[in-house]
C-alpha positions as a Markdown table, in Angstrom:
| # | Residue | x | y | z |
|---|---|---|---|---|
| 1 | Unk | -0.6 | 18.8 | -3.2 |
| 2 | Unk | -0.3 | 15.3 | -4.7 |
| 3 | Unk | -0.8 | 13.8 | -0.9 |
| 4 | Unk | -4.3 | 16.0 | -1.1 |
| 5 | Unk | -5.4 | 14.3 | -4.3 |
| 6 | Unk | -4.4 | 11.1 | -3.0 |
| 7 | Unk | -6.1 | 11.3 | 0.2 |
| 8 | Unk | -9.3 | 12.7 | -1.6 |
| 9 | Unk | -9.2 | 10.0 | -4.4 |
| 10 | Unk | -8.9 | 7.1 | -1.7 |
| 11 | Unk | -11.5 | 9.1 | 0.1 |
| 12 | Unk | -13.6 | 8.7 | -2.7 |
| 13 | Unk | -13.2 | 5.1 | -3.7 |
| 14 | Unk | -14.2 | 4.8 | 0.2 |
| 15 | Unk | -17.5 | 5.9 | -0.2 |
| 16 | Unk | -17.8 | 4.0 | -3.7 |
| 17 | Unk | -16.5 | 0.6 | -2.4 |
| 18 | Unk | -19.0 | 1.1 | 0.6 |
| 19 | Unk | -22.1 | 2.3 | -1.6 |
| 20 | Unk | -21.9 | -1.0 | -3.7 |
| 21 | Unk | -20.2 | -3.3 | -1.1 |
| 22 | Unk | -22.6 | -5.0 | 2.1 |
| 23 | Unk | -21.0 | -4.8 | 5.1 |
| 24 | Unk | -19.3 | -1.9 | 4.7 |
| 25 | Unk | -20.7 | 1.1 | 6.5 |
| 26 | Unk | -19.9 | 5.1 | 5.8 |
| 27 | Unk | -21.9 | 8.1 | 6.8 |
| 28 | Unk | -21.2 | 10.4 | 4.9 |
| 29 | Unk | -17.9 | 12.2 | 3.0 |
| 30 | Unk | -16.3 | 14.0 | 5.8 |
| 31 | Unk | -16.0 | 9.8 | 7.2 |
| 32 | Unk | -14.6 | 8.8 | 4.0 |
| 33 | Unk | -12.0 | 11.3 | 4.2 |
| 34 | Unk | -11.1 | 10.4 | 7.7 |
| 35 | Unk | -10.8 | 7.0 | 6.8 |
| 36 | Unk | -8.8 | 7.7 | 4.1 |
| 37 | Unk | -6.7 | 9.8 | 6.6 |
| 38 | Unk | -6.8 | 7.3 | 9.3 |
| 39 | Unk | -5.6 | 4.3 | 6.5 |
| 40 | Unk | -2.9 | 6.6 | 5.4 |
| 41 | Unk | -1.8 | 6.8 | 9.0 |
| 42 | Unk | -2.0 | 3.5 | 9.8 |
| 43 | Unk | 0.0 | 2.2 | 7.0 |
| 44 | Unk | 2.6 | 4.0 | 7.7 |
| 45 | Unk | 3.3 | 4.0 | 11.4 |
| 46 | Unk | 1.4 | 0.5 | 12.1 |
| 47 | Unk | 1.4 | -2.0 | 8.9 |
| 48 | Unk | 5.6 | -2.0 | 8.7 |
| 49 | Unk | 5.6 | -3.7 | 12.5 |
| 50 | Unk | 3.2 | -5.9 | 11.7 |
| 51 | Unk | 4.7 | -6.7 | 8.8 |
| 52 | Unk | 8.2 | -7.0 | 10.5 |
| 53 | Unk | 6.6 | -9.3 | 12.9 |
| 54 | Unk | 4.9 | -11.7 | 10.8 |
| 55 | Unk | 7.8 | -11.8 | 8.2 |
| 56 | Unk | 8.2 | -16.0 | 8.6 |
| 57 | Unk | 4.0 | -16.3 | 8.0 |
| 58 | Unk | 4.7 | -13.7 | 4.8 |
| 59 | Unk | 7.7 | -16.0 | 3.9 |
| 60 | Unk | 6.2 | -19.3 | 4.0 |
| 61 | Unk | 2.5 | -18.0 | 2.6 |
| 62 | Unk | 4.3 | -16.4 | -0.3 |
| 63 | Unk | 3.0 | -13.0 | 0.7 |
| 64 | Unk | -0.5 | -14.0 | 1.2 |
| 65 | Unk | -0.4 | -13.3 | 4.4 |
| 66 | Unk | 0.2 | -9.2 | 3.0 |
| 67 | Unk | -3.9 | -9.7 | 2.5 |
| 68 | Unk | -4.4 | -10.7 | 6.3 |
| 69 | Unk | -2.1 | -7.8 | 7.2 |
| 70 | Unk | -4.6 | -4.9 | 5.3 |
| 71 | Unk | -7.4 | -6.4 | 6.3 |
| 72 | Unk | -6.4 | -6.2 | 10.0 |
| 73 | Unk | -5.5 | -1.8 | 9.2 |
| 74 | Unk | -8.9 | -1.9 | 8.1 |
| 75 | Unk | -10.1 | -3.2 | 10.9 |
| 76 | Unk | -7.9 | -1.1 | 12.9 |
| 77 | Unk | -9.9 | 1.7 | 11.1 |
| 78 | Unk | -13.4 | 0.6 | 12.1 |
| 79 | Unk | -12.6 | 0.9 | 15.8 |
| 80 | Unk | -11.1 | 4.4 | 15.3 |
| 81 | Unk | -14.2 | 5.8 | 13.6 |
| 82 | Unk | -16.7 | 5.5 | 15.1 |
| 83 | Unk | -18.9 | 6.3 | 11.7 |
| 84 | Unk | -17.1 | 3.7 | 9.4 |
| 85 | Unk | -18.5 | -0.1 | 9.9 |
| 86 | Unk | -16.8 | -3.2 | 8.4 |
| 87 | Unk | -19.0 | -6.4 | 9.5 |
| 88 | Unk | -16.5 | -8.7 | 9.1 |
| 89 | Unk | -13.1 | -9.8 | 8.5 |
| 90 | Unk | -13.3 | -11.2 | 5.3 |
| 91 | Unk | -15.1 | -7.9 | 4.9 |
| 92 | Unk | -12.3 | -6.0 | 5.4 |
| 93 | Unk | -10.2 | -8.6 | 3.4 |
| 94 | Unk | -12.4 | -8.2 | 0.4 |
| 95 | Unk | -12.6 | -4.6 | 1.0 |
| 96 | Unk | -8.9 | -3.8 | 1.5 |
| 97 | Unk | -8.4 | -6.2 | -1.9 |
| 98 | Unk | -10.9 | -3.9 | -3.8 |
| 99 | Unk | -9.8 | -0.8 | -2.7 |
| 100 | Unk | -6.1 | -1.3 | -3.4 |
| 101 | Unk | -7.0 | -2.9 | -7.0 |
| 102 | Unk | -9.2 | 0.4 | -7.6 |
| 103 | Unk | -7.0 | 2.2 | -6.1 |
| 104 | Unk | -4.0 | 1.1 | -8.2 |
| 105 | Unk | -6.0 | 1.7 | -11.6 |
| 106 | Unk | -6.5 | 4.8 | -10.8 |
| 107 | Unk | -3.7 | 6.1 | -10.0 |
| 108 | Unk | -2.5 | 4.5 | -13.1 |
| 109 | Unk | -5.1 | 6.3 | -14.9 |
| 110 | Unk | -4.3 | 9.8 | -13.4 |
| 111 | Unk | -0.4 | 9.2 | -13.9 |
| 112 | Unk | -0.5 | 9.3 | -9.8 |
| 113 | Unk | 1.8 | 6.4 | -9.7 |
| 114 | Unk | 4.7 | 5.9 | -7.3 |
C-alpha cells in the first residue's frame, strides 16, 4: 500500500511540475502515472550501474555528478513514453532537481519518509 501512495504522489508532482514547468510535456494522468512507474523502475534496475560506472566523476565532482545521473533516468523516461516530453537536458536536470526537492517535502509532510 505505501508503494501505491508513493507511485501516485510522484505521479502527481509529475503532472504539477509539468503544468508549471516549459519544456516538460504530459498528456494526461494515466502518463503521469506511467512515468512515475517507469522512474520507479528505472531507478532501481538502471541508476545503480550508472552510478557504479561513473563512481570516479561522483568522487571527484563531490556528487554533483548524482544531478547528471537523474537527469539522464529522466531522459531515459521520455524515450519510453511516448506521451511524456522533456525538451532538453537541462530540462530534465531542472526537472529531476524539482521533483526530488518536492518530492522529499512531501514525503516529509505525509510522514512517508524512508
Amino acid at each position: 500500500m505505501k508503494l501505491l501512495i508513493r507511485i501516485f504522489i510522484t505521479a502527481l508532482l509529475v503532472m504539477a511540475i509539468a503544468y508549471l514547468m516549459k519544456g516538460v510535456y504530459v498528456k494526461e494522468f494515466t502518463t503521469a502515472l506511467t512515468v512515475a512507474i517507469v522512474l520507479g523502475l528505472l531507478n532501481f534496475f538502471v541508476k545503480p550501474i550508472l552510478v557504479l560506472f561513473t563512481l570516479p566523476v561522483t568522487f571527484f565532482t563531490l556528487g554533483l555528478f548524482l544531478l547528471v545521473i537523474n537527469a539522464i533516468i529522466i531522459m531515459l523516461c521520455d524515450y519510453f513514453i511516448d506521451e511524456f516530453s522533456v525538451n532538453s537536458f537541462w530540462t530534465a536536470m531542472l526537472f529531476s532537481i524539482i521533483l526530488s526537492l518536492s518530492q522529499s517535502l512531501v514525503y516529509q509532510i505525509t510522514g512517508e519518509a524512508k
